[in-house]
VOGU-3710 file (C-alpha; in Angstrom, 3 decimals, decimal comma):
1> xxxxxxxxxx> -282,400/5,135/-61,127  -280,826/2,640/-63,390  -282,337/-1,038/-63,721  -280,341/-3,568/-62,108  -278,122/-5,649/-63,644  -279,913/-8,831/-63,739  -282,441/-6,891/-66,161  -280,400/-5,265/-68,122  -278,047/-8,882/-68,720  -281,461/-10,400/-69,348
11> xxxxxxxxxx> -282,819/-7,673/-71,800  -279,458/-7,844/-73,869  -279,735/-11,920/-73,776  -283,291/-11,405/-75,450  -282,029/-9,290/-78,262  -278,630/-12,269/-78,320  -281,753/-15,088/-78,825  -283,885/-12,887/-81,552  -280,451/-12,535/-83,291  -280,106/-15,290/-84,979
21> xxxxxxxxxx> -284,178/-15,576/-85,842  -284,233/-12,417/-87,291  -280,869/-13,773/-89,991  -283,128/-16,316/-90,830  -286,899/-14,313/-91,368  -284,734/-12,338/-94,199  -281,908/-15,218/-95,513  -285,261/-16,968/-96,594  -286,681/-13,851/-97,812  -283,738/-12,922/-99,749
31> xxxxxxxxxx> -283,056/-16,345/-101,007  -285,843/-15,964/-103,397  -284,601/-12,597/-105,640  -281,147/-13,539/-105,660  -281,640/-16,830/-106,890  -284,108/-15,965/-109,215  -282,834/-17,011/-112,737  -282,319/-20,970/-111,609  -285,931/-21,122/-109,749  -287,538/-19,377/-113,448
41> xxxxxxxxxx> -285,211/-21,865/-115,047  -285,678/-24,541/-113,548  -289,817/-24,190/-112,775  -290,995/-23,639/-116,259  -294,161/-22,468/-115,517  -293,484/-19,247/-114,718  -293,987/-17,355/-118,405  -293,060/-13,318/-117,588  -291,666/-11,100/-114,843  -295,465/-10,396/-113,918
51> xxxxxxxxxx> -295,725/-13,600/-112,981  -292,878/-13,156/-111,077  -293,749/-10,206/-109,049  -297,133/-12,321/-108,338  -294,744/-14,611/-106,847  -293,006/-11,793/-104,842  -296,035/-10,561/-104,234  -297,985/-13,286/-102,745  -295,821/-13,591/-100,041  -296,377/-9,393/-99,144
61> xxxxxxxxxx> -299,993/-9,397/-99,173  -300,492/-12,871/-97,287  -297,818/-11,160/-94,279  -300,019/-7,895/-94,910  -303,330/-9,403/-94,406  -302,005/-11,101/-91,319  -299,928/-9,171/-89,317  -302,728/-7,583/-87,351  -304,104/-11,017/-85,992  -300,455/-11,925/-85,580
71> xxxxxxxxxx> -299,980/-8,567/-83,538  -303,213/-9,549/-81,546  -302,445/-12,776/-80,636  -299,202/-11,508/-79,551  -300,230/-9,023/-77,004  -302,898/-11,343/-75,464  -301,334/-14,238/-75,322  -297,239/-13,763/-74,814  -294,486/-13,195/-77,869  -292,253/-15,977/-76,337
81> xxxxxxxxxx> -294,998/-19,044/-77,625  -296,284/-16,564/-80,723  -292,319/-16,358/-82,018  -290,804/-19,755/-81,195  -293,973/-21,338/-83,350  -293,341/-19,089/-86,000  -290,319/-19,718/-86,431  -290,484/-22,846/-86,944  -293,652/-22,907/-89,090  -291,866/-20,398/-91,589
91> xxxxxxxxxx> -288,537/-23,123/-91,738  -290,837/-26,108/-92,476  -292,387/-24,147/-95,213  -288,825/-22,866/-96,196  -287,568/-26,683/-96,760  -290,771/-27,182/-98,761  -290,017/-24,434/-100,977  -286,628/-26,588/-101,801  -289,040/-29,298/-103,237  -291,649/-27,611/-105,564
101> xxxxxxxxxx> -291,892/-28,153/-109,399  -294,798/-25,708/-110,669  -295,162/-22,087/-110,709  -298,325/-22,628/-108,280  -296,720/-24,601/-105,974  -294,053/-21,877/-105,711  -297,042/-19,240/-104,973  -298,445/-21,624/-102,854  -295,290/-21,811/-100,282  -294,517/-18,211/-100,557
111> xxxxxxxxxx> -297,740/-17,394/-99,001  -297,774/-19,838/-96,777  -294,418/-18,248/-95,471  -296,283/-14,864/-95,612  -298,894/-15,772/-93,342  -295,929/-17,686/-90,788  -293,650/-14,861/-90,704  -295,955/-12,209/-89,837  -296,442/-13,582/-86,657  -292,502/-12,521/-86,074
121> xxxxxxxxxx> -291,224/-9,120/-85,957  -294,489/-7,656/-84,427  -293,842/-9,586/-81,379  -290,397/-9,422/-81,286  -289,871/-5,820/-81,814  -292,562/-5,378/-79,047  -290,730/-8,180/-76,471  -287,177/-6,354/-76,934  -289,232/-2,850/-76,477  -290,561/-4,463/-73,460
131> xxxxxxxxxx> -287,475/-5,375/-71,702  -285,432/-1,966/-72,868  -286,143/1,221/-71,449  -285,778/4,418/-73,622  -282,028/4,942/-72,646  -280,981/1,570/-74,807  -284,563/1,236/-76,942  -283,367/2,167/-80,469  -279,734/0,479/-79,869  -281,416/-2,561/-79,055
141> xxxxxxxxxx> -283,564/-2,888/-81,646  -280,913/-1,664/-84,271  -278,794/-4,795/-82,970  -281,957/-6,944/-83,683  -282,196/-5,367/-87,604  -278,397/-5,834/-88,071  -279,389/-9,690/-87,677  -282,139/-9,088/-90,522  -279,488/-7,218/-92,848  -276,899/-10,481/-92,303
151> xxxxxxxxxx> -279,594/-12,447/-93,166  -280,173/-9,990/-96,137  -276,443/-10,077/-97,093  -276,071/-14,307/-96,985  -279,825/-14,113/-98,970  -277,503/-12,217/-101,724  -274,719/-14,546/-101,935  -277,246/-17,147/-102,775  -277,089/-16,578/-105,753  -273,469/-18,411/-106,722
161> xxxxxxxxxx> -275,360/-21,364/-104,212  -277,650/-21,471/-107,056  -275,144/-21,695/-109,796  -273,340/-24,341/-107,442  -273,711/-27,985/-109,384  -272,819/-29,569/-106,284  -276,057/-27,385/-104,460  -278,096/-25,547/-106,127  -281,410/-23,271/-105,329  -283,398/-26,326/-103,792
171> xxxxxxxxxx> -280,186/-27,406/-101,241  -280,543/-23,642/-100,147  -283,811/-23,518/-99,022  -283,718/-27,496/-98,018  -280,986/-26,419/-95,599  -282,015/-23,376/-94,000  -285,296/-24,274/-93,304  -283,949/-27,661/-91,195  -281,590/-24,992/-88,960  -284,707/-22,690/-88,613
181> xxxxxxxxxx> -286,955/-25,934/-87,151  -283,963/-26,950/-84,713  -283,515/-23,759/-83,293  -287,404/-22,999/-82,403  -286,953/-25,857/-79,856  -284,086/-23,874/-77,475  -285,701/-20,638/-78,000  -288,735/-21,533/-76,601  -287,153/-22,741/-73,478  -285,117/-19,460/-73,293
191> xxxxxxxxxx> -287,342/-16,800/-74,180  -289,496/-15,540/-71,290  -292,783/-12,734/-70,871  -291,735/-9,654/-68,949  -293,380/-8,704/-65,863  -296,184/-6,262/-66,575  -295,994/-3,725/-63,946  -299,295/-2,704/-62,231  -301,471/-0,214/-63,495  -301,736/2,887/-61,639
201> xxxxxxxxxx> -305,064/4,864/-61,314  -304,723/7,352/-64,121  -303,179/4,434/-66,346  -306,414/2,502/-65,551  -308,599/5,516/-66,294  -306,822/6,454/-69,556  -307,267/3,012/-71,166  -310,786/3,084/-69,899  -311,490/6,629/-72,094  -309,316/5,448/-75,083
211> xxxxxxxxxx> -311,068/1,822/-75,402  -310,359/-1,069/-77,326  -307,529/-1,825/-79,889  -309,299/-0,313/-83,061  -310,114/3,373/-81,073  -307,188/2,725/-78,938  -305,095/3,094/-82,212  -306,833/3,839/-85,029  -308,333/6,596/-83,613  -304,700/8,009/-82,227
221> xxxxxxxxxx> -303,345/10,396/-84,870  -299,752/9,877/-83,907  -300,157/6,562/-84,987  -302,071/7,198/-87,819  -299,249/9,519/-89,147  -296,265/6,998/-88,293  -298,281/4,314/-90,559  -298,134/6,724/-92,972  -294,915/7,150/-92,455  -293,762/3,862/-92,302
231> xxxxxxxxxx> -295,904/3,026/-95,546  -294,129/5,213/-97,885  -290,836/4,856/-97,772  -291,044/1,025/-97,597  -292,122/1,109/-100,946  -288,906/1,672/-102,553  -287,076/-0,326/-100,008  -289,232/-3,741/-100,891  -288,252/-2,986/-104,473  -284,356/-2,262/-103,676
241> xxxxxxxxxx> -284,406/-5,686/-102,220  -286,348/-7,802/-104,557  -285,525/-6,433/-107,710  -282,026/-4,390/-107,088  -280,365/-7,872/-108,612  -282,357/-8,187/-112,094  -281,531/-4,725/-111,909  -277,881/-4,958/-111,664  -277,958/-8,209/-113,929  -279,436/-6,878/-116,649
251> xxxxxxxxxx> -277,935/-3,730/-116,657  -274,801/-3,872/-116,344  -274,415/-7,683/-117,871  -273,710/-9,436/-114,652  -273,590/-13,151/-113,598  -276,460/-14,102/-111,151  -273,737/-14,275/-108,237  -272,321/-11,202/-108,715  -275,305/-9,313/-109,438  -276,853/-10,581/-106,252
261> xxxxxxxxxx> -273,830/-9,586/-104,236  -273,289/-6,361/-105,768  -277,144/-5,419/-104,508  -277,212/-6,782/-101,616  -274,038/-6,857/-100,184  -273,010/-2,926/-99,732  -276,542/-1,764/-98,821  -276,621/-4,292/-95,843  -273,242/-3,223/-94,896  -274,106/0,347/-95,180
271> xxxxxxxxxx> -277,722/-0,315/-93,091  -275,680/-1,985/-90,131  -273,568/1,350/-90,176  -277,154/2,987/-90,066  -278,774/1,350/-87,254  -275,376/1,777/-85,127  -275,251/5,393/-85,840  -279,155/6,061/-85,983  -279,785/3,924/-82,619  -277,385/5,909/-81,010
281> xxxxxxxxxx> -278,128/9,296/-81,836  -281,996/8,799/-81,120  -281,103/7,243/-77,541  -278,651/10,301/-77,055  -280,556/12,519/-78,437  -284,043/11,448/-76,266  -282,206/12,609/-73,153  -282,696/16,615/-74,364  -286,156/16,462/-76,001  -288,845/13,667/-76,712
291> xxxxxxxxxx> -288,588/13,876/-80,139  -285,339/12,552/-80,698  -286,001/9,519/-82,712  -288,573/11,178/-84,404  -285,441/13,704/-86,022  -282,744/10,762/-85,782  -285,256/8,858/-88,178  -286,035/12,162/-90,236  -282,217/12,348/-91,387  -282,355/9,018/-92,468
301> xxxxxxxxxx> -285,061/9,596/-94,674  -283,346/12,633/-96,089  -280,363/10,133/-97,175  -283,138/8,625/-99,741  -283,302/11,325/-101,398  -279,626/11,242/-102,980  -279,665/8,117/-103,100  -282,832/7,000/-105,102  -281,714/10,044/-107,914  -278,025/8,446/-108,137
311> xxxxxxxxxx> -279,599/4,317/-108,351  -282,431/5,310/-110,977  -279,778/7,520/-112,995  -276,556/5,192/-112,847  -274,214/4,875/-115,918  -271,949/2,506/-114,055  -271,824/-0,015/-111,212  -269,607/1,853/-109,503  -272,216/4,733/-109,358  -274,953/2,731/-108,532
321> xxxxxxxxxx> -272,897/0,959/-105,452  -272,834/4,137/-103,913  -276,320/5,242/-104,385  -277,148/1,893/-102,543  -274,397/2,777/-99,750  -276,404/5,799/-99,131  -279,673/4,403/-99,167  -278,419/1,795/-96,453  -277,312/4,075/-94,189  -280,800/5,974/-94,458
331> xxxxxxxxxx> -282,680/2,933/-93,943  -280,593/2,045/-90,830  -281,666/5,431/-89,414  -285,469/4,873/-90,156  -285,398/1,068/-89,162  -284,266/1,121/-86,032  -286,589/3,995/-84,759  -289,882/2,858/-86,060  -290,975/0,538/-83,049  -289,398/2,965/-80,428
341> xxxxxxxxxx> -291,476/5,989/-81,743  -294,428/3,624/-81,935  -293,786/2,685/-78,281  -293,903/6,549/-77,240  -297,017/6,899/-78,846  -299,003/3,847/-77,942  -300,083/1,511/-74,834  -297,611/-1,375/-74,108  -300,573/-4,146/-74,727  -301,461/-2,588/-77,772
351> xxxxxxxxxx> -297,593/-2,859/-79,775  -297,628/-5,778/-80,963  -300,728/-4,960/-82,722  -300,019/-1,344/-83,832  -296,856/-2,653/-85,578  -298,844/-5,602/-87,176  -301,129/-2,837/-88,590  -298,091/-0,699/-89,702  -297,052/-4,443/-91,629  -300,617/-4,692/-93,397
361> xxxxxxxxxx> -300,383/-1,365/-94,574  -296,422/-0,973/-95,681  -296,199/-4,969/-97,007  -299,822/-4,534/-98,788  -298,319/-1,273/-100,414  -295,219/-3,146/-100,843  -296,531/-6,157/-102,907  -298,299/-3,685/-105,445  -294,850/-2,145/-105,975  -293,287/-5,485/-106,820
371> xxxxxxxxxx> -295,885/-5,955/-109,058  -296,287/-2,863/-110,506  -292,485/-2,328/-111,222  -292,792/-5,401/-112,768  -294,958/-5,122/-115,471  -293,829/-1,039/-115,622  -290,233/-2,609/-116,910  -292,341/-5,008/-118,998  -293,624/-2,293/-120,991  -289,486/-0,578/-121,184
381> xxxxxxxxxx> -290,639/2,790/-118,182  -287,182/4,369/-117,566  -285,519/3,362/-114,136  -284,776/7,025/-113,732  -288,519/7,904/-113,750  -289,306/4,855/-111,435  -287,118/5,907/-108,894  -287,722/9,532/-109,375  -290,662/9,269/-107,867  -289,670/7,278/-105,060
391> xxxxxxxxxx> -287,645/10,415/-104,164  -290,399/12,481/-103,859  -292,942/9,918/-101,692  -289,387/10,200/-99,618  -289,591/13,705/-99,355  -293,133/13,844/-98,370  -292,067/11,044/-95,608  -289,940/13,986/-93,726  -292,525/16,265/-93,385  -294,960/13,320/-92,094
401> xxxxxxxxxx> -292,940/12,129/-89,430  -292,165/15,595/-88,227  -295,701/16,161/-87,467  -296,034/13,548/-85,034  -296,188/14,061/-81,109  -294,878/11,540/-78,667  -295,742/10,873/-75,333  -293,240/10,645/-72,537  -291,805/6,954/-72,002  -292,389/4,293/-68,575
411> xxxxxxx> -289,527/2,202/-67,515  -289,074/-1,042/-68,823  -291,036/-4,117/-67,041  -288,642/-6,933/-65,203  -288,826/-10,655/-66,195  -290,905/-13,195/-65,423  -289,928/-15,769/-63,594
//
């Protein structure tokens, strides 16, 4: 029986409202590594590119550290309060980051946006779960990552922003922090809880035998595996998008703008082709066999492996463009199925959490990398051998994700009044 329409306008008006929130959690992100040559120009302080993977950094391991609260909070006390508030914490601390002068300052804010963003994408990945059954689950939340790899591709144009005289790097952050702090105020009074539907006997008498949040998930293998899972492969991807323009700029002699572009732009592009394809294969694919997202994300993570060889071993731009192209289309696949697999495999009430605990573990891992391929190019390690053996932790990600075992799916809850 299909939901009725009401529900199903309402579930797609969710994913409309997270849109635009989503741009923003990455445009600020993204802001940062494009524009990086004015900020290291203009704040002195910072003496080396270790310092600036510390910087990088920072903002990982403070969104790490506190995405499992964040996940917490939202599953006991509602994602429509938990992502409206972050929001707009994360845009005040965005326009702040248009005003500071030392390289501590700049630490300072980026992990102060670390610990206001985590409170976002558990909770929203867990509210749009909540309103879309498993017929529209991975299409849904692909729509919701195609807003984070806009916000990814506007992040790398900021870059000829910074070279701007009339703006520059501070006007960029100045500005999209203001529209960030606006918009919290109408998405609050839009968003709404969904319905949770009561419990029925054997629901009540499962939770009762798996416990609390810790054995409720960190005792359940699946989910153990899909951290895993989600872990490795985000390793290389937090590098492709931090460092990907230094890359292109110093290799191939490019100006900050088009360097910025050139890795940003046609991986984006390519991921929005991903999620399309990948979100509608898995949902396809789940009505034959339960472990349809599980393969739909598999083939993505198969694209890495072409793709990583051709970036770390490019002799031209041209070469390295498509290597990216690939890679986005991969990551597409794999991003839009991690929070529906995750719902197959865990409790409703226990999400929000479970994908806060997937974010300390992949960001944590993710920071290191920043900083480790930092001061590996510091010391002159060949890209090829860098990304090399991101090829392999791909591989091993394929097997991993094949091994886990999802439960059958509930229909989606109906929205609160």
């Amino acid at each position: 029986m299909s939901p009725p329409s009401n529900a199903v306008r309402y579930a797609w008006f969710v994913v409309a409202l997270l849109f635009p929130v989503a741009l923003l959690n990455y445009l600020d992100r993204q802001m940062l590594a494009t524009m990086k040559a004015s900020m290291v120009g203009d704040i002195p302080t910072i003496a080396n590119k270790a310092d600036w993977g510390l910087v990088l950094g920072s903002f990982k391991w403070t969104y790490a550290l506190l995405s499992p609260f964040a996940g917490y909070v939202a599953d006991r006390l509602g994602r429509r309060y938990v992502i409206a508030a972050s929001l707009f914490v994360w845009s005040a601390v965005t326009w702040w980051t248009g005003h500071v002068t030392t390289f501590n300052e700049l630490l300072a804010a980026r992990a102060l946006m670390g610990i206001s963003e985590a409170f976002y994408i558990p909770a929203a990945l867990a509210l749009i779960s909540d309103y879309h059954p498993s017929s529209t689950r991975s299409r849904a939340v692909g729509v919701h990552q195609t807003g984070i790899y806009l916000g990814q591709i506007l992040g790398g144009f900021a870059g000829y922003m910074a070279d701007s005289p009339d703006h520059g790097w501070r006007w960029a952050f100045s500005t999209c922090g203001m529209i960030g702090v606006i918009y919290a105020l109408p998405l609050l009074a839009l968003l709404r809880n969904p319905e949770r539907p009561a419990e029925t006997i054997a629901e009540k008498a499962d939770k009762v035998a798996h416990g609390g949040v810790v054995r409720g998930l960190l005792t359940n293998r699946n989910f153990l595996l899909l951290v895993l899972y989600f872990t490795l492969p985000a390793i290389a991807g937090w590098v492709v998008r931090d460092w990907m323009p230094e890359i292109l700029r110093e290799k191939f002699s490019l100006g900050q703008g088009k360097a910025g572009m050139s890795a940003i732009l046609y991986v984006q592009l390519a991921s929005i082709v991903g999620v399309v394809l990948g979100g509608s294969l898995a949902d396809r694919w789940m009505r034959r066999s339960s472990r349809g997202r599980i393969y739909a994300s598999a083939i993505g993570m198969t694209l890495f492996l072409p793709a990583l060889f051709s970036v770390g071993n490019a002799g031209t731009l041209g070469i390295a463009i498509i290597g990216l192209i690939v890679f986005g289309i991969g990551w597409g696949f794999f991003d839009c199925n991690n929070m529906p697999i995750l719902c197959q495999i865990t409790r409703p009430e226990l999400r929000a959490t479970g994908y806060g605990i997937m974010n300390l573990v992949s960001i944590s891992c993710g920071g290191f990398g920043d900083w480790a391929f930092g001061a590996l190019r510091d010391r002159h390690v060949p890209l090829n051998m860098i990304f090399g053996t991101f090829a392999g932790i791909a591989l091993l990600s394929v097997f991993v994700v094949l091994l886990i075992k999802p439960n059958e799916e509930k229909p989606a809850p109906k929205p609160a009044a």
